[in-house]
N, C-alpha and C positions, 0 to 999 in steps of 0.2 A: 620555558619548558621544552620545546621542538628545539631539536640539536638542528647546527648548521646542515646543511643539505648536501649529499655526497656529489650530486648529479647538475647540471644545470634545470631549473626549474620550470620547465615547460607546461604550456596548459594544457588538458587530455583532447587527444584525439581530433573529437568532436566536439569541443567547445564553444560555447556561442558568445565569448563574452560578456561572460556574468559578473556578478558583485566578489567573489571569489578571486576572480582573475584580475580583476580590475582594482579594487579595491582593500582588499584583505591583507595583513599583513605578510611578507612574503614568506615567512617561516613556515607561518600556518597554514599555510594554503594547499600543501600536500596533506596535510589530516584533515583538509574540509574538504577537501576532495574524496578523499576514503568515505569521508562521511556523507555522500553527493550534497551539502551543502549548495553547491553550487546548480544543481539541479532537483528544484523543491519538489516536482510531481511525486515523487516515491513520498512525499513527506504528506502531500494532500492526498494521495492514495488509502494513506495509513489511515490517516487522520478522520476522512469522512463517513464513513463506517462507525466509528465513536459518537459524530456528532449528532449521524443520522439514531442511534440508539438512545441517547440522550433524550430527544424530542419524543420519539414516541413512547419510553419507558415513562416520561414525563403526560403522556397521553394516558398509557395503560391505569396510571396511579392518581393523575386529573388533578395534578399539583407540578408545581416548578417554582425553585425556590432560589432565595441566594449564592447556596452552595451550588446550584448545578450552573451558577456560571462559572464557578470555581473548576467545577470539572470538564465545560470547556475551553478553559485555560488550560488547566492541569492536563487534557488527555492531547492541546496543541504541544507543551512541551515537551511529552512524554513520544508525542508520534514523530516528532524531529529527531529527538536523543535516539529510541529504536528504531528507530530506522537508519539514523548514522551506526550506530551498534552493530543491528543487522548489517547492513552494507560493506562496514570493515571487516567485520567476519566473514563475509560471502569472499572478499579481495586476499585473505589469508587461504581460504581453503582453495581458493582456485588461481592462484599465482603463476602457476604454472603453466595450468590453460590460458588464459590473458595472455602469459607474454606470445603464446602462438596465434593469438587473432588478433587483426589489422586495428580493431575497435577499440579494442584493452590495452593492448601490450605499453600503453603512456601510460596507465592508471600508475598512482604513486610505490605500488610495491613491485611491479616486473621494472618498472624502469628507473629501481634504484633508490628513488626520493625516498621512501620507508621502511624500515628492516620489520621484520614480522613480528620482533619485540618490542618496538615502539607502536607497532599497528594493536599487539595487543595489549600494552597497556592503555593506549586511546578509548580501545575498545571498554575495557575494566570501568576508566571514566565516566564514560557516556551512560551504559549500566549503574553506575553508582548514585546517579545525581536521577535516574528516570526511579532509579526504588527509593530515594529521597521525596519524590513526589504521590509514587504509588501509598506510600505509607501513610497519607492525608484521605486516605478513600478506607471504606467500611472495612471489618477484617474477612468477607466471602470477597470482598474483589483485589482484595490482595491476594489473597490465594489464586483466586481468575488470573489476575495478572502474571503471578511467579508459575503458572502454570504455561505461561505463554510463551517462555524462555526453548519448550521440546522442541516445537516446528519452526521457531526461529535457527535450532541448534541443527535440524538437519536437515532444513530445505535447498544447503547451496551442495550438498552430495546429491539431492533425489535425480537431479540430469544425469548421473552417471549410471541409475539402478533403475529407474523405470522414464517412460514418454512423456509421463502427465509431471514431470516437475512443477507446473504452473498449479496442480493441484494441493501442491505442498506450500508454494507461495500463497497463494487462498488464505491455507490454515493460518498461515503466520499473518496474514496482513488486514485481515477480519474480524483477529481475535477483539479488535477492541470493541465490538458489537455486543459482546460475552460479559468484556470485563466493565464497559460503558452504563450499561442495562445496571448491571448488578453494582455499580456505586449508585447509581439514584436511586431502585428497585429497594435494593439490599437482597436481592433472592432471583435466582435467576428463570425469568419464567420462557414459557416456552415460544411465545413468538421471538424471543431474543435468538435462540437456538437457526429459526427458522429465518430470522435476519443474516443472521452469518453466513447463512448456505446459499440467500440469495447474495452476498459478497464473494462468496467464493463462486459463481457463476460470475460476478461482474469481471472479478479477475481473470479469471479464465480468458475472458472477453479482451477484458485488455491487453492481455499479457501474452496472448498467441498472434495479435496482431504486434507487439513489441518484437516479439521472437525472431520473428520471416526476418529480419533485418537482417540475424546471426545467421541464417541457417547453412548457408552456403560454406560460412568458418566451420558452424558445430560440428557437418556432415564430416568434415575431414579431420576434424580432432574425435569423431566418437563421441560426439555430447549428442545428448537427447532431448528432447521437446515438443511440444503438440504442435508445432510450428511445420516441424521436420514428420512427425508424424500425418499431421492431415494433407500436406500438401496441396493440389488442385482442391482439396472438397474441403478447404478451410470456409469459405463463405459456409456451406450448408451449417459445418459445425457453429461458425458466430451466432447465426441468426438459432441457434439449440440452446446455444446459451444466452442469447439475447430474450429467449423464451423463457427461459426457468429464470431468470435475472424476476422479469414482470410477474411470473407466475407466484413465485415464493416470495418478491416483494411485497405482491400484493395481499398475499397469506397473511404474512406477519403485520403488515400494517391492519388489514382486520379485525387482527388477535388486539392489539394494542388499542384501536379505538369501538371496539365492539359494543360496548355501555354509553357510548357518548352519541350527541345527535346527529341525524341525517347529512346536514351541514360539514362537519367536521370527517365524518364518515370518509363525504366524496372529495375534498381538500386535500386529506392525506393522501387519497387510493392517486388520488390527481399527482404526487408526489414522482414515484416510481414511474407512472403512466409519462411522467416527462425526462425522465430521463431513459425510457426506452424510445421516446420520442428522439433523444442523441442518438443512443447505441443503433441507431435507424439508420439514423444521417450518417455515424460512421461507417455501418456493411456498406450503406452506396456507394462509398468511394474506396472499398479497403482494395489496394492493389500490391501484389505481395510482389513484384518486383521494382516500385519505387520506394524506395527506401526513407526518402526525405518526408512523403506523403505516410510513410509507416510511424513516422516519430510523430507528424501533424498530428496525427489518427489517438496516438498512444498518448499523448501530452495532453488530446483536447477531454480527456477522461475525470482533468478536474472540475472542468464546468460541468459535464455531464452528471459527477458526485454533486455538486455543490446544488444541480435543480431542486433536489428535493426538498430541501431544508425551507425554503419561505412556505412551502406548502406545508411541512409537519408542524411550522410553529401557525402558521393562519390558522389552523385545526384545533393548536391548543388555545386559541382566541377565542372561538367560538360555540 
């Protein structure tokens, strides 16, 4: 399917020799690149937010069945696909920017390997085959889901119209807290709501320590970001949203075990509580002019997702 390669095929940028690079056939290797196949965090980003919804909506309801392992499958291959989705479409609307910063301009569409017509039928694909999988969940979470196509559509513009871009990445990269809840629920209740919100604080969190990397390119292209907004009093701001991260985690995990025992109560609340125990470890060390310790910091975000989860399912044990 991938036509020969105009360009010679170089790995991006910053590459760390991945399975991508090493391994993948070489054709494909600039559309798995679009898709950062090659670098999974944005993929366990997506994805934990889903799995975290899962558990507790399975708490709320004091059942867990067959099927919801099915929709931890299902909502793994669906965080991959959109998020490769996403990501080719972020590399189409900002082609231009890329090619002006030191970090991008290798990505496969400034530097030739992919014409924006093949990026966007990559794109049509990856969409095709995640509503092939959407369409196996109840019919409120398919609409949750085809609702989730808005903030996917216009968070790689919001750097250009306002500071909180990262506010917009939130919306898109949480939704599956929304659409998660409401396959196992069937009905979207309110601590799911109030799960999302603590995701879009975790992003936020992550996502302005990711930033500082850029901000130096952004300033001089005119891109915007909380990164370039907060500057010197980004610590203050982390630890605001390292606050609302535990505050509204811990809201919503009440809502969802509020009928169930003492036991199970403090398991779950103990959930959140450790992975603000990360977002801890990572303000100690966020240093916005190492860059290398900026990706540590950004990368180590999927253990920190991943805490919770022994804790929501111990909860639904007991």
């Amino acid at each position: 399917m991938p036509p020969t390669l105009r360009t010679p095929e170089p790995a991006v940028a910053d590459s760390t020799g991945n399975w991508v690079d090493t391994r993948a056939p070489a054709a494909w290797r600039p559309y798995l690149r679009l898709s950062r196949f090659d670098r999974p965090i944005g993929t366990w980003l997506l994805l934990l937010p889903c799995w975290w919804a899962i558990l507790l909506a399975a708490l709320w309801t004091d059942s867990f069945t067959r099927y919801d392992l099915w929709l931890f499958a299902g909502s793994a291959i669906g965080a991959a696909l959109m998020r490769g989705a996403g990501c080719t479409w972020n590399d189409i609307t900002d082609r231009h920017i890329d090619g002006s910063v030191a970090r991008t301009r290798s990505r496969p569409i400034p530097s030739g390997q992919v014409s924006v017509k093949q990026a966007l039928a990559w794109m049509i694909a990856q969409c095709a085959i995640s509503f092939a999988v959407l369409l196996t969940f109840p019919p409120l979470a398919i609409l949750v889901g085809a609702i989730s196509l808005l903030p996917v559509a216009i968070y790689p513009f919001a750097k250009r119209f306002t500071w909180w871009p990262q506010v917009f990445l939130g919306l898109a990269f949480n939704w599956g807290a929304l659409l998660l809840w409401t396959a196992h629920a069937g009905v979207l209740n309110w601590p799911a709501v109030v799960l999302y919100l603590a995701g879009i604080a975790w992003t936020l969190f992550y996502d302005t320590i990711y930033a500082h990397q850029d901000a130096e390119d952004d300033a001089l292209i005119g891109v915007k970001s909380t990164a370039r907004l907060f500057g010197d009093r980004t610590s203050r701001w982390l630890q605001g949203f390292l606050t609302a991260v535990l505050v509204l985690g811990g809201l919503a995990t009440l809502g969802a075990v509020a009928d169930r025992n003492l036991m199970s109560l403090v398991l779950a609340i103990g959930g959140f509580w450790a992975l603000g125990w990360h977002l801890t470890w990572q303000l100690a060390r966020f240093d916005a002019q190492d860059d290398a310790r900026l990706l540590m910091l950004f990368r180590s975000n999927r253990d920190a997702g991943l805490l919770p989860l022994p804790f929501f399912a111990a909860a639904l044990l007991v």
